[in-house]
C-alpha positions as a printed NumPy array, in Angstrom:
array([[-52.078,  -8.55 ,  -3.55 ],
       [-54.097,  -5.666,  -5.441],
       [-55.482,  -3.95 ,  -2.308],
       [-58.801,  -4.693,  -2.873],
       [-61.198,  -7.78 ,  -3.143],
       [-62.689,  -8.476,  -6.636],
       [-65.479, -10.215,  -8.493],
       [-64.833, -13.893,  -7.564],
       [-66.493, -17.154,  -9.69 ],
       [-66.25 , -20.291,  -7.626],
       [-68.491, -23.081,  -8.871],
       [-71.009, -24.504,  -6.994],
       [-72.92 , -27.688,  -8.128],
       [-76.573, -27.61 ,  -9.333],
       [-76.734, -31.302, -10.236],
       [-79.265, -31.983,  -7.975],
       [-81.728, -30.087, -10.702],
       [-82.442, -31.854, -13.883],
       [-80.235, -30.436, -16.565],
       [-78.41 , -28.893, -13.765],
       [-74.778, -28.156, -13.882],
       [-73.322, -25.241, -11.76 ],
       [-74.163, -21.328, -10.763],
       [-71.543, -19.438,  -9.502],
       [-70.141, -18.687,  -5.646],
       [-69.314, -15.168,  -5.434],
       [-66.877, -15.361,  -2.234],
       [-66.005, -11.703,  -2.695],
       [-68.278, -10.865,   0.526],
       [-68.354,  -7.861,   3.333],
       [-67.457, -10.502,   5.535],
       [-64.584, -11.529,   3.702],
       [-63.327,  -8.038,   2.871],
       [-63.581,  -6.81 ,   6.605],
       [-61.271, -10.564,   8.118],
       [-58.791,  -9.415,   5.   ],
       [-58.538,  -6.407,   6.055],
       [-58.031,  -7.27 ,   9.711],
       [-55.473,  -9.988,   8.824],
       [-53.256,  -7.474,   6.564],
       [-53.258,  -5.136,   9.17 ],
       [-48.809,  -3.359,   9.141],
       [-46.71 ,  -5.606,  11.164],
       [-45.048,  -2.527,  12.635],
       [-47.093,  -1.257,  15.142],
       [-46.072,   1.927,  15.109],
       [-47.888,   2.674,  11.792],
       [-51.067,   1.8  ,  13.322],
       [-53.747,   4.314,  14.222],
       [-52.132,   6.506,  11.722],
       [-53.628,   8.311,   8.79 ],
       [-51.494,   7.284,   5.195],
       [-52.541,   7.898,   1.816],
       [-54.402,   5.08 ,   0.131],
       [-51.8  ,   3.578,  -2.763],
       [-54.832,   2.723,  -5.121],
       [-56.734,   6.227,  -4.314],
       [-54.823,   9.112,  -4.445],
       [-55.696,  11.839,  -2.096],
       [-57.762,   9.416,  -0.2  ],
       [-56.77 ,   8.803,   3.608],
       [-56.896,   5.178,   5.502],
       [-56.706,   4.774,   9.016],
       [-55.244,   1.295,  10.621],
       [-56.394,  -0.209,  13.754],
       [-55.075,  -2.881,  15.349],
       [-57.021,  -6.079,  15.636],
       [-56.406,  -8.648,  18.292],
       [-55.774, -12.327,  17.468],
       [-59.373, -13.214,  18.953],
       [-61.176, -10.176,  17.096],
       [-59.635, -11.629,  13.577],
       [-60.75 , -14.923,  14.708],
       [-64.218, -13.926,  15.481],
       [-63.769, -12.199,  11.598],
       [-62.571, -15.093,   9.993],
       [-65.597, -17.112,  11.69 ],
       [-67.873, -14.613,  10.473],
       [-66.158, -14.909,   6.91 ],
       [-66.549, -18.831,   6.953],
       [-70.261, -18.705,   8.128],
       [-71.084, -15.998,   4.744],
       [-69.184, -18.129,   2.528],
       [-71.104, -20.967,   3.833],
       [-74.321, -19.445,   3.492],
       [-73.536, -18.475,   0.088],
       [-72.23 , -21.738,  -0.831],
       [-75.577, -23.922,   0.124],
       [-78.042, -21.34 ,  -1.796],
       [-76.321, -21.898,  -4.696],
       [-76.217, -25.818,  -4.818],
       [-80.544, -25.475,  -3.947],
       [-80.808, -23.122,  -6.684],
       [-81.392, -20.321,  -4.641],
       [-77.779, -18.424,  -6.965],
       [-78.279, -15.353,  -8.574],
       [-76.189, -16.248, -11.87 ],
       [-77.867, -18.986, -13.351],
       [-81.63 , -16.714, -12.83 ],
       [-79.984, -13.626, -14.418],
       [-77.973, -15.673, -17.433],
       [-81.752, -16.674, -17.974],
       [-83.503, -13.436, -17.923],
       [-80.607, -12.353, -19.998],
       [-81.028, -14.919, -23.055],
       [-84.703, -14.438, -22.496],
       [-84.399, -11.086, -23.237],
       [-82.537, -11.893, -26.842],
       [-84.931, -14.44 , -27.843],
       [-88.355, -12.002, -27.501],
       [-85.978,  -8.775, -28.859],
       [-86.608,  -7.128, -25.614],
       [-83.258,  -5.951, -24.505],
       [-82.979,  -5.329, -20.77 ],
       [-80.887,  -1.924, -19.321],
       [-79.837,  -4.062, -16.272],
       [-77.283,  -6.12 , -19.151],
       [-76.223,  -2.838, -20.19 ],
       [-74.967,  -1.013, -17.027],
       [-72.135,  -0.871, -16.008],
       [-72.161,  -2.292, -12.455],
       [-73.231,  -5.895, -14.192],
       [-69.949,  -5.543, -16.771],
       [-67.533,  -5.538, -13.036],
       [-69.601,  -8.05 , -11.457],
       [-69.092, -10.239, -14.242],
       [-65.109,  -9.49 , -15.023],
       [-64.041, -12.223, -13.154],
       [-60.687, -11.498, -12.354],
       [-60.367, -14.469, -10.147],
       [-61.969, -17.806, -10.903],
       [-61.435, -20.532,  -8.666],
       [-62.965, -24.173,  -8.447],
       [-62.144, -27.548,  -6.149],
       [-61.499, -30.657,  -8.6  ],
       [-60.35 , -33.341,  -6.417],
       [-58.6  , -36.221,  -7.75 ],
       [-56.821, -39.103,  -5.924],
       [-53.886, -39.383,  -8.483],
       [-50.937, -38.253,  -8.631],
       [-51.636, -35.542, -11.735],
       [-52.467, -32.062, -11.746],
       [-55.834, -30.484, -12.604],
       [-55.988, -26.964, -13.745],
       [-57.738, -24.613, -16.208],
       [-57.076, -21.181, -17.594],
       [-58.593, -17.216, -16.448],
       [-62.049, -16.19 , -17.778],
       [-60.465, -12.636, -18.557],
       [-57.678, -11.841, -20.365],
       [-55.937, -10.012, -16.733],
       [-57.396, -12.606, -14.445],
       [-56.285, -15.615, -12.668],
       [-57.416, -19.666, -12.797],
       [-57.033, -20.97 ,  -9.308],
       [-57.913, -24.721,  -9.476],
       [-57.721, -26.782,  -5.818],
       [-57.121, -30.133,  -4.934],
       [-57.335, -30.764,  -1.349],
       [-55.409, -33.863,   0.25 ],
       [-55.698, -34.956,   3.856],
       [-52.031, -33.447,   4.993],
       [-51.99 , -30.697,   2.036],
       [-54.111, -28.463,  -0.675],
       [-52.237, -28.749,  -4.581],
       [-52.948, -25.109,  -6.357],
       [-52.348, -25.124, -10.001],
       [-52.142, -21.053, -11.127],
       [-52.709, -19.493, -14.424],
       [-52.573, -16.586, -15.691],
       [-52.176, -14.971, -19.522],
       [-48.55 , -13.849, -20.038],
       [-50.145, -10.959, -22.797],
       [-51.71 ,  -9.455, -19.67 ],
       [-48.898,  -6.648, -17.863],
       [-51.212,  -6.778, -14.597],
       [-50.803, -10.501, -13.687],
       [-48.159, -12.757, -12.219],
       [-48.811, -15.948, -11.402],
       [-45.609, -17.022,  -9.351],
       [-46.241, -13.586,  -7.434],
       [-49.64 , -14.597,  -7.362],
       [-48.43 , -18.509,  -5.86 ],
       [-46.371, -16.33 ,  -3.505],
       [-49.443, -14.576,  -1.817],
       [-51.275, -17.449,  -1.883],
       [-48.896, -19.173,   0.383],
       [-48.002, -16.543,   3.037],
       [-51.843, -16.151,   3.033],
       [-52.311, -19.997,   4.019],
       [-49.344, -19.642,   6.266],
       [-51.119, -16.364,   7.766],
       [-54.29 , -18.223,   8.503],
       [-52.346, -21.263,   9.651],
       [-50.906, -19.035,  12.351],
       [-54.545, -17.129,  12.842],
       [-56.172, -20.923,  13.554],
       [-53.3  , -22.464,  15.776],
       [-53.709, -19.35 ,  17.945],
       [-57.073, -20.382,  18.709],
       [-56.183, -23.451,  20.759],
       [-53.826, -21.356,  22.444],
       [-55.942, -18.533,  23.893]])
């Protein structure tokens, strides 16, 4: 939708841990960037292995290659497999979050302020403009919760045996967020991979 991947809170459980609750899943991997990529690739063919200007960085130049079905399967395998990874440190306390929010309140209680809070790279890995989160119910309502940042989106999940429900938020004050374009992407994305997996059993 933007042309880029950003940081990405999902919440993973630490309840296993006494006064656990959660840490955070950041899903905005390599991995995941590189099957994106692959997957968005122009549907005209005749535009790949051309140079064109990069929309987001001017003067910049991209070049698209065409990916076979089996290549953005072995992408989207290698995708799952990081996101996986990521997922089961978190839940054995093995997160990065939870250790730095920590350090970071440590560092207020003894006076001793810490650069690492101050630079810049931790403000963007913190701005996150997506947060998403599972909370399954079996009835009939809809769960859902707001963006952490005033132009980000609130993604909550509910998946059903036959069917995922999405409830999308997003602040109306903010001029660089859409939800229903947002809920539009979402599902040609799910249709996209529905295509990607069903080709699998076919090769």
């Amino acid at each position: 939708m933007y042309g880029r991947l950003t940081a990405t809170y999902e919440s993973a459980s630490t309840r296993r841990f006494r006064l656990g609750r959660v840490d955070c899943i950041r899903s905005a991997s390599w991995q995941a960037a590189e099957w994106t990529r692959a997957l968005n690739q122009p549907a005209d063919h005749n535009q790949l292995n051309q140079q064109v200007s990069d929309p987001l960085q001017p003067g910049k130049r991209v070049t698209f290659n065409l990916f076979s079905e089996k290549e953005k399967l072995a992408l989207f395998d290698a995708a799952v497999k990081k996101q996986t990874e990521i997922m089961v440190e978190n839940i054995l306390g093995d997160g990065i979050d939870v250790h730095l929010l920590g350090l970071r309140e440590q560092s207020k209680l003894l006076d001793q302020p810490m650069d690492l809070f101050k630079d810049e790279s931790y403000r963007i890995a913190n701005h996150f403009a997506l947060s998403t989160s599972q909370v399954p119910t079996t009835s009939n309502c809809i769960m859902g919760y707001g963006p952490v940042v005033p132009d980000g989106y609130g993604c909550c999940y509910n998946p059903w045996p036959d069917s995922i429900t999405f409830c999308i938020s997003a602040f109306h004050s903010s001029e660089s967020t859409k939800s229903s374009l947002f809920a539009q992407n979402l599902e040609e994305s799910l249709l996209a991979m529905q295509d990607l997996l069903q080709s699998r059993g076919a090769t």
